[in-house]
C-alpha positions in Angstrom: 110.5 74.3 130.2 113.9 75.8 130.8 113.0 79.0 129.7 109.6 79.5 131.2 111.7 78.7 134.2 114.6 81.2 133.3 111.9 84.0 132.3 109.6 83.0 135.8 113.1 83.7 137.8 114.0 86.7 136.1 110.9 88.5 136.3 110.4 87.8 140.0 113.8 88.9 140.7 113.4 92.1 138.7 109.5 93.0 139.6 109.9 91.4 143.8 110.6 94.9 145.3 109.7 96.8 142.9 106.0 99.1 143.9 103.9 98.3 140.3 101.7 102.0 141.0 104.9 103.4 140.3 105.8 101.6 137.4 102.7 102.8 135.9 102.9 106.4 137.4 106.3 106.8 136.1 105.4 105.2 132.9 101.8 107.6 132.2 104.3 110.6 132.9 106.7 109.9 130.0 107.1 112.2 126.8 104.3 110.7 124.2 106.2 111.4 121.0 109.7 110.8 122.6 108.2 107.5 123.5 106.6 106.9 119.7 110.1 108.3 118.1 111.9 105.7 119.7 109.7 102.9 118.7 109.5 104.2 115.6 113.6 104.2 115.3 113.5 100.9 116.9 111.1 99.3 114.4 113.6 100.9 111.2 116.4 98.6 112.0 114.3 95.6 110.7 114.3 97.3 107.3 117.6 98.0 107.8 117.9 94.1 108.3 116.4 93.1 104.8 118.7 95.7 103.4 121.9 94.2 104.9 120.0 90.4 104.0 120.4 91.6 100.7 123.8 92.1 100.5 124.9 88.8 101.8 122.2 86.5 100.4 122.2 85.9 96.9 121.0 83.7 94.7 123.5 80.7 92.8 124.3 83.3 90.0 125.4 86.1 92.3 122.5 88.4 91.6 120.7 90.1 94.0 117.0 88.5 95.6 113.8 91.0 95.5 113.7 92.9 98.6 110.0 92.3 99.3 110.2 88.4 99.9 113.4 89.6 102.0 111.5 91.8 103.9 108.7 88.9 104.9 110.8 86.8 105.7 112.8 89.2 108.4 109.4 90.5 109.4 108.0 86.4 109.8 111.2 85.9 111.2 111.7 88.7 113.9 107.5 87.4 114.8 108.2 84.0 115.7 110.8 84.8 118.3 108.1 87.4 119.9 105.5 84.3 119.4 107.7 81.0 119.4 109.7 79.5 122.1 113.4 78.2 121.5 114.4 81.3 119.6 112.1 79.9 116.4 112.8 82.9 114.2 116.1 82.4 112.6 114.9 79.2 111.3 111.1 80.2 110.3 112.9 82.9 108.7 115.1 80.8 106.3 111.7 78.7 106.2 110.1 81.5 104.7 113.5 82.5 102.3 113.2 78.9 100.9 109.6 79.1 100.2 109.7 82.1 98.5 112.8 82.5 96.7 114.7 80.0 94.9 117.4 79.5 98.2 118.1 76.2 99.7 117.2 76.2 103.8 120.6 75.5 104.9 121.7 78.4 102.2 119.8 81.2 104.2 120.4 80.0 107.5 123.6 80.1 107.1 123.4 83.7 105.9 121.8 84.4 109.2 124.2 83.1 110.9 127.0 85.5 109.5 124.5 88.0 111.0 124.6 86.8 113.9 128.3 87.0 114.8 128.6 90.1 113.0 125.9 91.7 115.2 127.7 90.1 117.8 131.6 92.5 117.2 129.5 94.9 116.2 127.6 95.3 119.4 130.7 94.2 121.5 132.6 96.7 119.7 130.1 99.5 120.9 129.9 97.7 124.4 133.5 99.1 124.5 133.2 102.3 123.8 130.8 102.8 126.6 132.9 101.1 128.8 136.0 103.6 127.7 133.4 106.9 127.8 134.1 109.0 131.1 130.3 108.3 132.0 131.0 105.0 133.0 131.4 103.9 136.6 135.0 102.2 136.2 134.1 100.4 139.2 131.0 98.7 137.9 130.9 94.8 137.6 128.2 92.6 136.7 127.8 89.5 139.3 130.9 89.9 140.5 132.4 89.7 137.1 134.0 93.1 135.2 132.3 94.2 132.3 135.9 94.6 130.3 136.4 90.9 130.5 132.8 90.1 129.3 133.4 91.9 126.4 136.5 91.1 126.1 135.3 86.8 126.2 132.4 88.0 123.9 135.0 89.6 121.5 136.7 86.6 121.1 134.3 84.5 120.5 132.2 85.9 117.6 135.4 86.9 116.2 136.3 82.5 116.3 133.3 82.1 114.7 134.3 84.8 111.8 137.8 83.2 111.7 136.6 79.8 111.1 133.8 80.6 108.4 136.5 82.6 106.6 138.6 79.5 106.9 135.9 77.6 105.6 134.7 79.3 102.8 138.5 80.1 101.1 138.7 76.3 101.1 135.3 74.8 100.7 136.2 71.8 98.6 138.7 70.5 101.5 136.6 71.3 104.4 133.4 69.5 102.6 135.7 66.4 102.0 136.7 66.5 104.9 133.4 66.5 106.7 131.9 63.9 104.2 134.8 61.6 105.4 134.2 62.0 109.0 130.1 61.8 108.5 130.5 58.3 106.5 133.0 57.4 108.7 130.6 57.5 111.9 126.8 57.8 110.2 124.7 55.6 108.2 125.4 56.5 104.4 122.2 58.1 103.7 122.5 60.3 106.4 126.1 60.9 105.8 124.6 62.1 102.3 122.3 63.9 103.9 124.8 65.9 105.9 127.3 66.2 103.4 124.3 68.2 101.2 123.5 70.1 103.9 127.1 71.4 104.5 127.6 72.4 100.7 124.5 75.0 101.5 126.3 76.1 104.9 129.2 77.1 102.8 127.1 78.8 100.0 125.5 80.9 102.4 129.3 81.8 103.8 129.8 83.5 100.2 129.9 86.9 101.0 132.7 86.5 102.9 134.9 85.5 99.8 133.9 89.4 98.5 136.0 91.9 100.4 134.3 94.8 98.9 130.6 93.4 99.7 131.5 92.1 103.4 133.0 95.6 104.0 129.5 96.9 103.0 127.8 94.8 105.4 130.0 95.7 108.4 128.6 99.0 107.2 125.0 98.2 107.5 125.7 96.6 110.6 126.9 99.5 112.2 124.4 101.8 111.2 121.7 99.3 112.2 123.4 99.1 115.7 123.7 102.9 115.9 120.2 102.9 114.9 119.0 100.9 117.6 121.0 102.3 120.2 119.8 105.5 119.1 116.2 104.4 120.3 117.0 103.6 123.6 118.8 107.1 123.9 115.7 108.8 122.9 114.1 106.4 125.4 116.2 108.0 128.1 114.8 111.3 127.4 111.0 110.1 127.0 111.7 109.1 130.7 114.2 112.4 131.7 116.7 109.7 132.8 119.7 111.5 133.0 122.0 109.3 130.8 124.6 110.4 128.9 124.0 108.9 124.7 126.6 106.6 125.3 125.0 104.7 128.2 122.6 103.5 125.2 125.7 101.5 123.6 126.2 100.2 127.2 122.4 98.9 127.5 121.4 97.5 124.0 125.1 95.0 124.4 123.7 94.1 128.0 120.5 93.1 127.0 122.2 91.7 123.6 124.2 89.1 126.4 120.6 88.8 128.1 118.4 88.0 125.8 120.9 84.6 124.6 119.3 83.0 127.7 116.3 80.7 127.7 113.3 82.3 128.4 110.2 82.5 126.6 108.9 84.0 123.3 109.6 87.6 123.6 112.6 87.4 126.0 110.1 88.6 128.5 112.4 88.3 131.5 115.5 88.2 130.1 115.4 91.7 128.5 113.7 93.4 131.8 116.4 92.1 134.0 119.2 93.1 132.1 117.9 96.9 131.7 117.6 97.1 135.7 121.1 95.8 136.3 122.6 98.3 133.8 120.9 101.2 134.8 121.6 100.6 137.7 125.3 101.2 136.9 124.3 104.9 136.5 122.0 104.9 139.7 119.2 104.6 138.2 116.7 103.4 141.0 114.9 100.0 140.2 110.9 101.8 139.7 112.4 104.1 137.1 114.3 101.5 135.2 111.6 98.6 135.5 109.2 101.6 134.0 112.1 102.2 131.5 112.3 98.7 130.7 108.6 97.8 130.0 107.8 100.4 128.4 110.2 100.2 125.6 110.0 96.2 125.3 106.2 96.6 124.8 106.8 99.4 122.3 109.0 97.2 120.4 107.2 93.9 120.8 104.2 95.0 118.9 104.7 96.9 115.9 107.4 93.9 114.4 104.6 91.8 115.7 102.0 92.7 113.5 104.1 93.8 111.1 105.1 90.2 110.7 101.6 88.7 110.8 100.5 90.7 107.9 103.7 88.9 106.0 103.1 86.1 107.1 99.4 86.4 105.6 101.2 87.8 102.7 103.1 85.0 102.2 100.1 82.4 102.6 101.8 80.8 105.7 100.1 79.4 109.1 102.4 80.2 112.6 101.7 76.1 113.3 103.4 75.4 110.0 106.9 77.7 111.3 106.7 75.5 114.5 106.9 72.3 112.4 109.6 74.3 110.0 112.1 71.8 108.8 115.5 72.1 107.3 114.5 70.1 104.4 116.7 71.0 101.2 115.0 70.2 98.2 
């Protein structure tokens, strides 16, 4: 309910003054194959996602997984948040990991989660270099609140997260004791057990951060997927003719990467619109043009990773109603 409400409030605020004829005009007037090439570069960094998956899931042996069952997974995944409310995708993707590959639940979710925080200094890191580029408008806030100190909050906190899974998985066998005491101490003891079990798949999911040499190859892949993606909404820019400089791409995808961690519904319909007008509006970019901007290239990515993960998820012999009923159950 919270984000149908969030996603209601957000639309209205974004689409209230805005003339939908002109939407549409300004939309019908943009390059075709600009348009296509950046939804086609958009739709590659979900490839590039199973590649990186790769590198930091493996199996108990240290081997490598198959990248197809990767692949359906991501693409499964990536379709459930589109489809699903409460950001269902990182868990129906472990859902699918565990039921095709022999990887507990808690294993690949917390894989995911190393994703997570490293998309999160990797965007934030990019943020900053938009903010530092002469194209910026140093005078530009967001609600009142500089952009330099979002990033710099944002920064901070994915980088905590890093710090404490590093400090974690250095030292698993203290940390597990450690929760298993405090779990007994204040749970029933089969669902202290249960925890406990759960925890020892957190921190096998954590192990590519033991492996200098293979965590410095995913920061790799993480930048090039973020360049990647930014690199779409700069050929969006010219689809359009806005006259934005490359870097004001950097700028947008880390806006909308902030936006799009509110509630709203499946999709981030709302969330993602809002945060586009607010930041091109930075570079006077008048609210028709960026609203046009905006829905154009959410639709263009919304459908192909869509279908895309519908046909793996036939592939996979998997209903959507079962990923809303997904459970972390470790067998």
């Amino acid at each position: 309910m919270a984000g149908l409400v969030v996603t209601a409030a957000l639309l209205y605020w974004t689409l209230h003054d805005v003339d939908p004829r002109a939407v549409l005009g300004h939309i019908r007037r943009a390059h075709p194959f600009l348009l296509m090439a950046a939804v086609l570069t958009a739709t590659l960094t979900f490839p590039l996602r199973t590649a990186r998956w790769r590198l930091i899931l493996r199996d108990v042996d240290g081997h490598r997984f198959p990248w197809l069952p990767l692949w359906h997974a991501t693409a499964v995944g990536f379709m459930a948040n589109n489809l699903l409310p409460v950001r269902a995708g990182e868990v129906a993707r472990a859902y699918v990991a565990r039921r095709r590959l022999p990887v507990r639940f808690m294993t690949a979710l917390a894989s995911i989660g190393v994703e997570r925080a490293l998309d999160g200094l990797v965007m934030v890191g990019l943020l900053a270099l938009a903010l530092a580029a002469p194209s910026f408008p140093g005078h530009a806030t967001l609600g009142g609140t500089s952009l330099a100190s979002v990033t710099t909050g944002a920064a901070a906190l994915f980088a905590g997260v890093l710090v404490v899974a590093l400090a974690v998985v250095h030292r698993p066998a203290r940390w597990l004791s450690l929760a298993s005491r405090l779990a007994h101490r204040v749970l029933p003891p089969a669902l202290a057990d249960r925890l406990t079990h759960l925890a020892e798949g957190v921190v096998a999911g954590l192990a590519v951060l033991k492996h200098p040499g293979r965590f410095a190859l995913v920061v790799g892949w993480s930048l090039v997927l973020w360049l990647v993606n930014a690199a779409s909404f700069a050929l969006c820019f010219r689809a359009f003719d806005l006259p934005l400089a490359p870097e004001a791409a950097l700028l947008l995808q880390g806006v909308i990467g902030f936006g799009v961690a509110l509630p709203s519904s499946p999709g981030f319909f709302g969330p993602f619109e809002a945060a586009t007008r607010v930041t091109l509006a930075l570079y006077g970019i008048g609210a028709e043009q960026a609203v046009s901007y905006a829905v154009a290239y959410h639709l263009g990515g919304f459908v192909p990773i869509t279908l895309l993960g519908l046909y793996s998820l036939s592939r996979t012999h998997l209903r959507l109603g079962e990923l809303r009923r997904a459970e972390a159950v470790d067998e």
